[in-house]
N, C-alpha and C positions, 0 to 999 in steps of 0.2 A: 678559586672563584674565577668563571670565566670573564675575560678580557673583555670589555664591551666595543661595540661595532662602532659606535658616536657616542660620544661624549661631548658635556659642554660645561665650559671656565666660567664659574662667577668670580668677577672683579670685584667684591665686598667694600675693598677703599674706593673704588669708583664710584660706588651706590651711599657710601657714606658720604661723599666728597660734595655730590650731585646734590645731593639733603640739607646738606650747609648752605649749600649756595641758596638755596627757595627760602632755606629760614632766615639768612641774612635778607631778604626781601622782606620780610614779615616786619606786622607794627609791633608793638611791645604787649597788645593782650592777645594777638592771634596767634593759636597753634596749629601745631603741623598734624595733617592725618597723613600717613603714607598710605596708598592701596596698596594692600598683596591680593588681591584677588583672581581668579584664574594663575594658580599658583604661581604668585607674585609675577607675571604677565611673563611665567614659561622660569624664570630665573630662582623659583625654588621657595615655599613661602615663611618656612619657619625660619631657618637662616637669613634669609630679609629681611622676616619683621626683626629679628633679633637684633642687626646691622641697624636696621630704619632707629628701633629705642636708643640704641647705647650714641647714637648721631645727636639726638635729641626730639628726635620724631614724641607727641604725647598720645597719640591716636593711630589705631588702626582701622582699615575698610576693608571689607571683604563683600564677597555677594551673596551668598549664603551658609546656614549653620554647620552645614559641615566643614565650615574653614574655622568656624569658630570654634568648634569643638576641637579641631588639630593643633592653633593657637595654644588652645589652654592644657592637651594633653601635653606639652610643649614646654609646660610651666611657665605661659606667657599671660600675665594677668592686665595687663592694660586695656582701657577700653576699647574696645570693637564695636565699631558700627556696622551695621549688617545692610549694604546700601539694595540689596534684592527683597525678594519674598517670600516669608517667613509662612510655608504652609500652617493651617493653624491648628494641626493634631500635632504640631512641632514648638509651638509656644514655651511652652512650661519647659521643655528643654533649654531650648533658647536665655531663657528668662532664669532658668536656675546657671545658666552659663556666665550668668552677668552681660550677654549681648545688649546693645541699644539696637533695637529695634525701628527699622522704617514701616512708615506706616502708609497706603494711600488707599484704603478704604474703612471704611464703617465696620465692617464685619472682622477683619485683624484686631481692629478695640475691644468687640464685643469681646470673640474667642478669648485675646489676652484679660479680659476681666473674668473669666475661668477658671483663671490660674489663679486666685487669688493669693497674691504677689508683688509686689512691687514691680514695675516695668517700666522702664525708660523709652520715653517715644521720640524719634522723630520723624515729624509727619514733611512729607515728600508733597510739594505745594508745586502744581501744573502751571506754569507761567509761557508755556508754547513748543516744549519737545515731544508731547502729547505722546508718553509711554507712562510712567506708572505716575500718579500723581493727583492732588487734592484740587478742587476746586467749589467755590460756590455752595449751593445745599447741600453737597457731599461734604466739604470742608465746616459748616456749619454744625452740621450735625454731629461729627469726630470731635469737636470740639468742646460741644455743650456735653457729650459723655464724658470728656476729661474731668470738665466741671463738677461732674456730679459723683464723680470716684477716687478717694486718695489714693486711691494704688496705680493709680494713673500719672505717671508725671512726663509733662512737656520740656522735653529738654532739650527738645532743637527742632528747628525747621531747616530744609533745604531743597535747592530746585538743582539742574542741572543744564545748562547750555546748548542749545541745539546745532549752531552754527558758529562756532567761535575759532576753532579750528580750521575751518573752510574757504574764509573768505579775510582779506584786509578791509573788509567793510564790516562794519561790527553794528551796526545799527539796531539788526534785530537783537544780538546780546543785549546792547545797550535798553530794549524795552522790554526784554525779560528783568532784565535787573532791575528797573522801571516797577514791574509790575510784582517782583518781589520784593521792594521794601516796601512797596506801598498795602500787600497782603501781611507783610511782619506787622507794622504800625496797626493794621484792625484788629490783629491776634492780641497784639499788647495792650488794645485800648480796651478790650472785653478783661482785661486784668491778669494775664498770661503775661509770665517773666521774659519765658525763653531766654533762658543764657546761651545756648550756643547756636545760633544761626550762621549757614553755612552755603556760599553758592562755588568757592572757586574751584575750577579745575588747574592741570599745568599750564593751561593756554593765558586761564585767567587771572596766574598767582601771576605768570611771566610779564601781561600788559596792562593790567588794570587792578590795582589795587585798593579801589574803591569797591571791588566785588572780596574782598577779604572777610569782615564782619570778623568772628569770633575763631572761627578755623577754615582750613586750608587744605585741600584734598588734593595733595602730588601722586600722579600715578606714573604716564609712560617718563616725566621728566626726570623723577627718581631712578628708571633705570640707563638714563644717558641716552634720550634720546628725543629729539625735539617733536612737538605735536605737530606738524604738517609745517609745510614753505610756506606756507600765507602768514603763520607764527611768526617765523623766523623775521619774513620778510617787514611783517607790523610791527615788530620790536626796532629795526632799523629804521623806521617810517618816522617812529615816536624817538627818534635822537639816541636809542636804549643801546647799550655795550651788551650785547646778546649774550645769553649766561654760555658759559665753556662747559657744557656738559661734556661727563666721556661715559660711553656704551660700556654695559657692564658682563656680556654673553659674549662669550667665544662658543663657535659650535665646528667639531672637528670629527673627522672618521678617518680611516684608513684606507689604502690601497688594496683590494683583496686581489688583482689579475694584471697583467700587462699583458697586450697581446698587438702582434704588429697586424695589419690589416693591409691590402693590396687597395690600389684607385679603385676605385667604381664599384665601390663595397658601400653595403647599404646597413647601418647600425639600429639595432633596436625597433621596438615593436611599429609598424605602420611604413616601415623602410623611407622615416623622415628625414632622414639626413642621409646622404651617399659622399661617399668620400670623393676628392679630388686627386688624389695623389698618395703613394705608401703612407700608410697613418701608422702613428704608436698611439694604442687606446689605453685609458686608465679605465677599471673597474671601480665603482666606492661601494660600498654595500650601503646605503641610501635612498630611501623613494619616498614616494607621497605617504606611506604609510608610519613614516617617521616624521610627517608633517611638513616635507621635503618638494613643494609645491610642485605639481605635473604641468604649470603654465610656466617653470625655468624651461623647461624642453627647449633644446636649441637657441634658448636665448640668455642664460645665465652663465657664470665663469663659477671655479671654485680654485684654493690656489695651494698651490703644490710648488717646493721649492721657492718659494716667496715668489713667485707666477703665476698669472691667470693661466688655466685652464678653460677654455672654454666646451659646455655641455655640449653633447654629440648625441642627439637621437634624443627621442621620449624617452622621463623622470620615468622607471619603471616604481612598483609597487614597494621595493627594495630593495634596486641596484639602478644607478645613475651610471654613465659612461660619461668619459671626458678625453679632450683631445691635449697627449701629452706631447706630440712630437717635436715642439723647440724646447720643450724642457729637459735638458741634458741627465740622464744617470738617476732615473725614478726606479725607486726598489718598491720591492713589494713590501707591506707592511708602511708606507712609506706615511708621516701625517699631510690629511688635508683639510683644508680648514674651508669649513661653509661659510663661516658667518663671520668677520673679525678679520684682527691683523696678521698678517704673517709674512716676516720680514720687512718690506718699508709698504708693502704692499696692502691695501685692505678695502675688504669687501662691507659692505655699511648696510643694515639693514632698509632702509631708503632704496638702497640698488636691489635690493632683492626684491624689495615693492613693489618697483616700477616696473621689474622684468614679469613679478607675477601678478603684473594687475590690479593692487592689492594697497595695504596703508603697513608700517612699519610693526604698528600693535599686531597683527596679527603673524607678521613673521614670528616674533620672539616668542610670542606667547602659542603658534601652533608647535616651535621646535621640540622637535622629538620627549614626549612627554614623559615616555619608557626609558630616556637613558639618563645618565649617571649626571649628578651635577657633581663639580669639584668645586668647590668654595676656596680660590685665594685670598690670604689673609692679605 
């Protein structure tokens, strides 16, 4: 079998470790959903949910049914919530899958009352992130068909946060949250149980605990990595010992060229970098097309030798160059690590954010989709 070009370390106890910490957070009736969705945010989804259950995780989240079908090819029987949208020539699959289904329109009820079936709802209630969600005579209407169909059952509400991540000023959270328990209390007064109502994310299991209710939806925190410096920094604000997540992706490739280079050489496509002086270039066989962002160009390191490296010329399509030249005795074949520690050294996905512009969630979750995860026990 061929050798692969990058590869990338799941930390499994890291991801377990991370999952402890949020459930010691929790009251005694709230459960934990882990999201794996977008395969588990790039870190592999069957082997995490598998890590997320055996941690004590009682719920999974995903964004649509074909993660749910891979779950259960998986022989993963735990509940899934399906937090995306469920086209509706796709229900009855769904629904024979055992998914909990989101709902934010009229016409997902109807379809699902097609299936003549039992279906588990939860309907997604707009309280101000104004993407998929219930409100008003659309919400009344979804409601009174619950009423009038047993096969219908409400088995949860949830919104989602628009700005809670973004700012130390929570205000607007604070009146979404406002405006969904005061939507749960109308749902419950029309005589709807709802047992599992649900708004928190990692930001919100992290600072406010009054956004708990019934379960708890850990996504990027489960993989060891905090939801933006405004988090961090609101956690220190509120007196809180901020949790010790640790990062659970190593992303690493190898050296495929060494080649020395004279001054006033000009590297890579657009001749954006020109050398200053004799250079030693590293080859990595990595580009944008391994999700290896074209905005590191000239401005990101990778490390070799427990050394930064830093990028030399434009991220090509799949081959990055890098400047080895204090780095003593680079062979070819040599490892170099994109993403993570190596030696005392380590590159954080945070740094690769800022170098591409970018937020943390999508470094791990765009790395290389094609290559190999290794699963450390």
């Amino acid at each position: 079998m061929p050798r692969p070009l990058s590869w990338i370390e799941i930390d499994t106890q890291a991801i377990a470790c991370n999952l402890r910490k949020f459930k010691g957070l929790l009251s005694q009736n709230a459960k934990l959903l882990s999201v794996v969705k977008g395969d588990a945010y790039g870190h592999g989804i069957i082997e995490v949910a598998q890590t997320a259950l055996k941690a004590g995780c009682e719920w999974l989240g995903v964004f649509h049914l074909g993660e749910v079908a891979e779950l259960r090819k998986a022989g993963i029987d735990a509940p899934v919530l399906i937090l995306g949208y469920v086209p509706q020539e796709d229900l009855k699959e769904a629904i024979e899958l055992q998914a909990r289904i989101t709902v934010s329109s009229i016409e997902t009820v109807e379809a699902a009352l097609q299936v003549g079936q039992t279906v588990y709802l939860h309907l997604k209630l707009e309280t101000g992130t104004n993407r998929l969600g219930l409100s008003g005579e659309a919400l009344d209407r979804v409601l009174e068909k619950i009423r009038k169909n047993k096969t219908l059952v409400l088995e949860g509400v949830h919104t989602h946060y628009a700005n809670i991540e973004d700012t130390t000023e929570h205000g607007y959270a604070q009146e979404q949250l406002t405006r969904f328990s005061r939507m749960l209390a109308e749902i419950r007064s029309k005589g709807f149980e709802v047992p599992v109502p649900h708004t928190a994310c990692t930001a919100a299991a992290i600072l406010f605990p009054e956004t708990y209710f019934e379960l708890v939806r850990v996504g990027i925190g489960m993989y060891g990595l905090w939801p933006s410096k405004e988090t961090y920094v609101s956690a220190l604000q509120k007196g809180q010992d901020p949790l010790k997540l640790e990062p659970a992706m190593t992303w690493k490739t190898r050296v495929a060229q060494i080649k020395e280079v004279p001054a006033g050489s000009y590297i890579g496509y657009g001749c954006s970098y020109r050398t200053t002086r004799k250079t030693v270039i590293a080859v990595l066989p990595v580009g944008y097309a391994n999700g290896y962002d074209r905005m590191l160009s000239n401005r990101g390191h990778v490390l070799i030798g427990g050394t930064r490296a830093p990028i030399r010329g434009r991220v090509c399509m799949n081959l990055t160059m890098v400047d080895v030249t204090d780095i003593p005795d680079v062979s070819l074949e040599e490892e170099a690590t994109l993403l993570g520690r190596q030696g005392e050294e380590r590159i954080t996905a945070e740094q690769m954010a800022a170098w591409a512009q970018t937020i943390n969630y999508e470094i791990v979750t765009r790395a290389d989709p094609g290559a190999v995860r290794k699963f450390l026990p």
